[in-house]
C-alpha positions in Angstrom: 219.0 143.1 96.2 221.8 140.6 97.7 222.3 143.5 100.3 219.0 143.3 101.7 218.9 139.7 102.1 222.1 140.0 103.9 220.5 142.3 106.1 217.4 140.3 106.7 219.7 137.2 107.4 222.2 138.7 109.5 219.5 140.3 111.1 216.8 137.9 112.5 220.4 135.3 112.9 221.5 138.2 115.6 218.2 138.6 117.3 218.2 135.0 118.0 221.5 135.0 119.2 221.2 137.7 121.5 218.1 135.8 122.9 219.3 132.7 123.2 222.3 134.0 124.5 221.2 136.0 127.2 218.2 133.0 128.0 221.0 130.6 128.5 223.1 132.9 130.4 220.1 132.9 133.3 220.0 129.6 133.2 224.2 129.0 134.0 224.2 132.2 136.2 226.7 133.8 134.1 227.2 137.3 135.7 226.2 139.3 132.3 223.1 140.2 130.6 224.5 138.8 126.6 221.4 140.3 125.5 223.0 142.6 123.3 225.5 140.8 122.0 225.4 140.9 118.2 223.1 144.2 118.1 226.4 146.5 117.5 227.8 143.9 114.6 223.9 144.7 113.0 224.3 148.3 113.4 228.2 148.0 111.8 227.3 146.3 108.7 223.2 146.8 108.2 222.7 150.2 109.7 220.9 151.8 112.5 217.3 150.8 111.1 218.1 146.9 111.1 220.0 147.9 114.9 217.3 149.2 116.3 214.9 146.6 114.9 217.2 143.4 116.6 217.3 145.8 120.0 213.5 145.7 120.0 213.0 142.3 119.1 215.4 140.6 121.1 214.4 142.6 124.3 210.7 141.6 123.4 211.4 137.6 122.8 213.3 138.3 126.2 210.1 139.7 127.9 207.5 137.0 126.3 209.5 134.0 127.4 212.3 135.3 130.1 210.3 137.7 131.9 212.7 140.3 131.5 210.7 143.9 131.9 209.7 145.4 128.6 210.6 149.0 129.7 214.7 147.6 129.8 214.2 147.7 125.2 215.3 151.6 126.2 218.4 150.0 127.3 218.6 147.8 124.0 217.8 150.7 121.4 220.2 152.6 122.9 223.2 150.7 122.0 221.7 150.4 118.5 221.6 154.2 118.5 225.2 154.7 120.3 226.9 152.5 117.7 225.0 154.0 115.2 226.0 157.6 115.5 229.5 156.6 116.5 230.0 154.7 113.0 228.4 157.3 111.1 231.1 160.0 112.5 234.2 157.5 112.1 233.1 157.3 108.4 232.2 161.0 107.6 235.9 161.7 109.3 237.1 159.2 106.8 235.5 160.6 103.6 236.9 164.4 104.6 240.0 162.8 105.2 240.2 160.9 102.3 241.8 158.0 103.4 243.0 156.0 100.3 241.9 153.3 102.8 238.6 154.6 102.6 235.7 155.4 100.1 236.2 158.4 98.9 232.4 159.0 98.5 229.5 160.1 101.3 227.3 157.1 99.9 229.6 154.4 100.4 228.0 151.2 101.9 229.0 150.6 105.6 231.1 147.2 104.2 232.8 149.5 101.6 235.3 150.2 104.4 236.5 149.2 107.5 235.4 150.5 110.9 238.1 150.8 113.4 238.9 148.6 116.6 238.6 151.9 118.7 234.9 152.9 117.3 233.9 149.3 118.8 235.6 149.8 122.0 234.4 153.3 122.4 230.7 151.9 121.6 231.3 149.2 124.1 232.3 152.0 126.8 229.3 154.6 125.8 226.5 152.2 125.3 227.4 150.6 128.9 227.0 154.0 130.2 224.0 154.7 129.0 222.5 151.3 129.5 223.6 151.7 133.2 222.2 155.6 133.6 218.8 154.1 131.4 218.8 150.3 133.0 219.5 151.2 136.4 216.7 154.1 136.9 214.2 151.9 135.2 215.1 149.2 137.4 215.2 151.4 140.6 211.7 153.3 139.9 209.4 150.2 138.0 210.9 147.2 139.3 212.0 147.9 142.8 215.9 147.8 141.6 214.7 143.9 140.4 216.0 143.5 136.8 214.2 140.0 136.7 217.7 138.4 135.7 218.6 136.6 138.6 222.1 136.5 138.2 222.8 140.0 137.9 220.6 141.0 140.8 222.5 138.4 142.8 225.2 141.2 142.8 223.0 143.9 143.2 221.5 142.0 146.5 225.3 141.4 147.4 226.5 144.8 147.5 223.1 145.8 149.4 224.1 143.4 152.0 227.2 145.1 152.8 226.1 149.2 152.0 222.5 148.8 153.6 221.9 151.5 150.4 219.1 150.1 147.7 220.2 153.1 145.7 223.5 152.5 145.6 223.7 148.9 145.3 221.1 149.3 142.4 223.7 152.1 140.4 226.9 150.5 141.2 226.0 147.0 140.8 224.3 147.9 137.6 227.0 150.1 136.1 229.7 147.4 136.9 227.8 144.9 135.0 227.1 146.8 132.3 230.8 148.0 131.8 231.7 144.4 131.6 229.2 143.1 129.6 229.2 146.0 126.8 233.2 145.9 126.4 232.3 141.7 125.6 229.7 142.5 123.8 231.2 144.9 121.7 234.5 142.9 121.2 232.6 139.9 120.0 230.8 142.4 117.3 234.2 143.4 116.3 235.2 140.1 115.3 231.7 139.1 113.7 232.3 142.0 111.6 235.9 141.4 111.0 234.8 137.9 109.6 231.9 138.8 108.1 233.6 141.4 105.8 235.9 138.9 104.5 233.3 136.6 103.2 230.7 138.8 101.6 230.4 141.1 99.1 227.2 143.7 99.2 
């Protein structure tokens, strides 16, 4: 029972900090989206379910009060589902393995070991690829390459200016961005989930 209000918690704290985040990043015109911020740390220590379910909902607080277009929660879910599949094949190498480190048992709890600086970095790396391949085709072909955060099409327009290419602009802007912003993203998970793992028990 504690777990699950761990979960809750931990949950619905990360879907407002990814919106508030990522609302206050538009208003500073910091060059990153920070609207996915915490979604990886959910997926680390709740699981893909409560992952998927702060992608949605911070994408969807995002569209109801930042305008940002709905059809970008792709973008979101799939770093929830990227993290998720890339934690669930660091632990069942762990569990063949037999680490002494780790569980030694295919129902451990994700807080029952420890998931490795490299699966976040690797997350961080994957989920910026396909946000970029996901994001940048959405924003291309519904919004007119516009991703309705001004700060980030700033660069977009930028790199228009000088290649005359919409397409490209659109891709490369978008990709760069991305890279940056999901290696952050992912680090400041890591350290969430460092911390966090040293001050509960589920």
């Amino acid at each position: 029972m504690k777990r699950y209000y761990f979960i809750t918690i931990f949950t619905v704290a990360s879907i407002a900090i990814n919106y508030f985040c990522s609302y206050l990043a538009g208003l500073i015109a910091f060059p990153l989206y920070l609207d996915s911020i915490m979604t990886i740390a959910v997926s680390a220590l709740c699981g893909l379910v409560p992952g998927i379910l702060c992608a949605v909902a911070s994408n969807f607080l995002l569209y109801i009060f930042a305008n940002t277009g709905i059809l970008f929660t792709l973008c979101h879910i799939s770093t929830a589902v990227v993290a998720s599949l890339i934690f669930r094949a660091e632990h069942k190498k762990c569990v063949q393995n037999a680490s002494p480190l780790h569980e030694n048992s295919g129902n451990a709890k994700p807080t029952d070991f420890s998931y490795s600086t490299e699966s976040f970095m690797w997350i961080g790396f994957i989920a910026a690829i396909t946000n970029s391949v996901l994001g940048d085709t959405i924003s291309y072909f519904f919004y007119f390459a516009n991703t309705t955060i001004p700060q980030v099409d700033n660069t977009v327009q930028g790199i228009y200016v000088v290649t005359k290419n919409l397409s490209f602009a659109a891709y490369f802007g978008g990709t760069v961005t991305n890279l940056i912003d999901k290696v952050f993203s992912a680090t400041v998970s890591l350290f969430v989930y460092r911390a966090s793992r040293k001050f509960i028990q589920l």
